[in-house]
N, C-alpha and C positions, 0 to 999 in steps of 0.2 A: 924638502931635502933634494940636492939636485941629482942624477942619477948616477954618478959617477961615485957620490959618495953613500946611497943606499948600497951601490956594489958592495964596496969597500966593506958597509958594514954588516950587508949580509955575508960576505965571504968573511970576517972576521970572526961573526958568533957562532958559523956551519963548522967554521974551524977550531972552535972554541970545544964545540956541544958533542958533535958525533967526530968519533974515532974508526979506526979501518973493521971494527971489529963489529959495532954496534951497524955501520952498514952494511956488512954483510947479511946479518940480519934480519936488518930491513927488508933486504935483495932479498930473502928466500922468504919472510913472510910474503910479499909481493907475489912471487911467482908462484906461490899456492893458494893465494887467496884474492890477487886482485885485488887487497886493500890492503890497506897499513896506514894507521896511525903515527904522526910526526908534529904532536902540538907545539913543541919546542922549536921547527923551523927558523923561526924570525925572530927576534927578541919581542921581549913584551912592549917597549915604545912603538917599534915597529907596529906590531899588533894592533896598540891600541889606537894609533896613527888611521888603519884598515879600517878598525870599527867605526869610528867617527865619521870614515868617507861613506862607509856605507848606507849608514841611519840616516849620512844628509841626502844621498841620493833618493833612495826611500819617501822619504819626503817629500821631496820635488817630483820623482818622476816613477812613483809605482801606478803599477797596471792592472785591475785583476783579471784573472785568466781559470774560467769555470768548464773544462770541457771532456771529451775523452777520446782516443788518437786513436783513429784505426791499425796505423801500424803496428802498435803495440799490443793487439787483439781488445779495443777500445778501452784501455784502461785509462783512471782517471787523471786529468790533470787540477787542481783547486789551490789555486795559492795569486798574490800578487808576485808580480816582477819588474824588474829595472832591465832594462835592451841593454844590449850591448854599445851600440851606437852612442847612450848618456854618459855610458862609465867610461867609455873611450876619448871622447869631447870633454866632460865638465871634470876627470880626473887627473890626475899628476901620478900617483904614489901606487893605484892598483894599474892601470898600465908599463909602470916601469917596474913593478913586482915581478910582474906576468911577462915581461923579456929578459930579468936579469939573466945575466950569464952565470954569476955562482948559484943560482939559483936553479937555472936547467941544469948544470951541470950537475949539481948534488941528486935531483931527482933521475936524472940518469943514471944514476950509478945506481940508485933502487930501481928502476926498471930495466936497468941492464941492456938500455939501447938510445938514444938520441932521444930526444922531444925538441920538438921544433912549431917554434910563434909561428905557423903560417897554416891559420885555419881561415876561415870564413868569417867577416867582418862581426855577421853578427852571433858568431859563436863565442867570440874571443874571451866575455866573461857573460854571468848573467848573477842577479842578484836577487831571493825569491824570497819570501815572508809567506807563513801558513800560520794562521791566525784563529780560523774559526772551525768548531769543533768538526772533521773529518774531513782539513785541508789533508791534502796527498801529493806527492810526486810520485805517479801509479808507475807500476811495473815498466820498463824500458832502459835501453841501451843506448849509447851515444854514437854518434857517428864518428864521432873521434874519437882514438886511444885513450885518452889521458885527461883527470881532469883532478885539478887541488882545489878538496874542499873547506872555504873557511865557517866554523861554528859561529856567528857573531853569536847569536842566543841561541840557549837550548831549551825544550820544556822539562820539567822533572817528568824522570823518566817513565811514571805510573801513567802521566799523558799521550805519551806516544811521540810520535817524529823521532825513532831509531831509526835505520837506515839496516833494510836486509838486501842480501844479495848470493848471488849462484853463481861464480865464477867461471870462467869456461864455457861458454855458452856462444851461440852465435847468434845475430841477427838478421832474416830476412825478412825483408819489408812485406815480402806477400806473402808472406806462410810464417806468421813470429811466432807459432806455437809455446805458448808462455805454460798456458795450463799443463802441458807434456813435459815441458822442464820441470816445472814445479814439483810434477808429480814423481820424476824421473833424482834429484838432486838432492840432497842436504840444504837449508837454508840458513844461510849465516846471517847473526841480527846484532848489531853493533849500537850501543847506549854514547850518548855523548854531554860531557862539558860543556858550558859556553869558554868559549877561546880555542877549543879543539880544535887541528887540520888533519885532514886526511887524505891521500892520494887513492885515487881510483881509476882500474884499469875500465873504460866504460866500456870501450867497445866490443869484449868479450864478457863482464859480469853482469849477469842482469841484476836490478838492481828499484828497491823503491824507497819510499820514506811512510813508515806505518801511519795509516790516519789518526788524528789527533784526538781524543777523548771527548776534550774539551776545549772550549775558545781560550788560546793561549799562545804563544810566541816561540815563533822556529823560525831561525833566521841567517841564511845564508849566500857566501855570495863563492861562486863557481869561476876557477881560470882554465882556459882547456888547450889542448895543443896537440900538434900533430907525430904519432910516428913515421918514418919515413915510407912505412907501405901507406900512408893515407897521402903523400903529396903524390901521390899516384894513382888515386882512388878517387872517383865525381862521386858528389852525394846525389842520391834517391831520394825519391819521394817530395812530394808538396806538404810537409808536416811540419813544419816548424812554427808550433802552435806558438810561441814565444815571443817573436817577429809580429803574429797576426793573431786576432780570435775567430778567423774564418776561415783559416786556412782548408785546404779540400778535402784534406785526407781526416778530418774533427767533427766531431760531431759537440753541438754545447751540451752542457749539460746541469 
């Protein structure tokens, strides 16, 4: 589909599905919790368009990545992934996802500020599979605002891979005091669909994916983007376990 007419028909069915009423909604679950639920986004073609690219990428080009980030007071990382640099190259449909214009605009209006396509090359999507029994995406925060999560698969829920998170929260790289939050906050633990998306404020919620029971299928792929206080902000740190498995700030594990 060429990009001029995914516009059309993402702006068609945002206009279709949600009303002034239902985002406002949205807007205030958001700014109390940093997340919100919006599986209805894109229509189902659309959807199932995403899935397809996914599993082929997966395929061709996963990573696995066993280790644990100092930044994030060494918590773990255990899952494969797809770089950004493959989904940007060998894709069409999640690249021009991840710029439309009805698209950011809609998520703006739930986060009540601009999102803006101009992150770091290889932040721009990532696409991650936890597979075997106590894959995790361990405790951490993103360097950027804003990230839509797409569900391709989920585990039944008795297996684990829900997604908890502590809103409000800040990130520093040399002091992430994780265990002080934990102990200090409420944690909120969200179950998911396969097909579910979610928005997520990263760089204030901390946030993980509960390790998995057992070997089984959690499968998703992440667009991220910038607020306007971030095209103003250099990233820290040598951690971008994602990019590398030896990165300086990781220890394997």
């Amino acid at each position: 589909m060429e990009t001029t007419q995914l516009n059309e028909e993402i702006q068609a069915h945002l206009t279709s599905v949600f009303d002034a009423e239902r985002i406002t909604q949205l807007a205030n679950s958001f700014a109390r919790e940093g997340f919100v639920k919006i599986p209805e986004i894109v229509s189902p073609s659309t959807k199932n368009s995403v899935r397809r690219e996914v599993l082929r990428l997966l395929d061709v080009h996963s990573e696995r990545r066993d280790l644990l980030l100092a930044t994030t007071d060494n918590t773990p990382r255990h899952m494969s992934v797809v770089r950004s640099e493959f989904i940007a190259s060998e894709s069409a449909i999640i690249p021009s996802i991840s710029t439309s214009e009805p698209l950011l605009k809609f998520l703006g209006s739930i986060a009540r500020e601009p999102l803006h396509a101009s992150v770091s090359k290889d932040e721009e999507y990532l696409i991650t599979r936890q597979e075997k029994k106590g894959d995790t995406h361990g405790w951490h925060w993103g360097d950027y605002s804003f990230a839509l999560i797409w569900i391709i698969e989920s585990p039944a829920l008795e297996i684990g891979g829900m997604l908890q998170c502590v809103p409000h929260t800040r990130w520093d790289k040399a002091r992430p005091r994780i265990h002080q939050y934990l102990c200090d906050n409420p944690i909120k633990t969200y179950g998911f669909d396969t097909g579910d998306v979610y928005l997520l404020r990263t760089d204030t919620t901390l946030h993980r994916t509960i390790p998995l029971t057992s070997d089984a299928t959690r499968i998703i792929l992440n667009m991220t983007w910038a607020s306007t206080k971030d095209l103003h902000s250099s990233l820290a740190g040598n951690d971008r376990w994602w990019e590398r498995k030896d990165v300086a700030d990781a220890l394997q594990a």
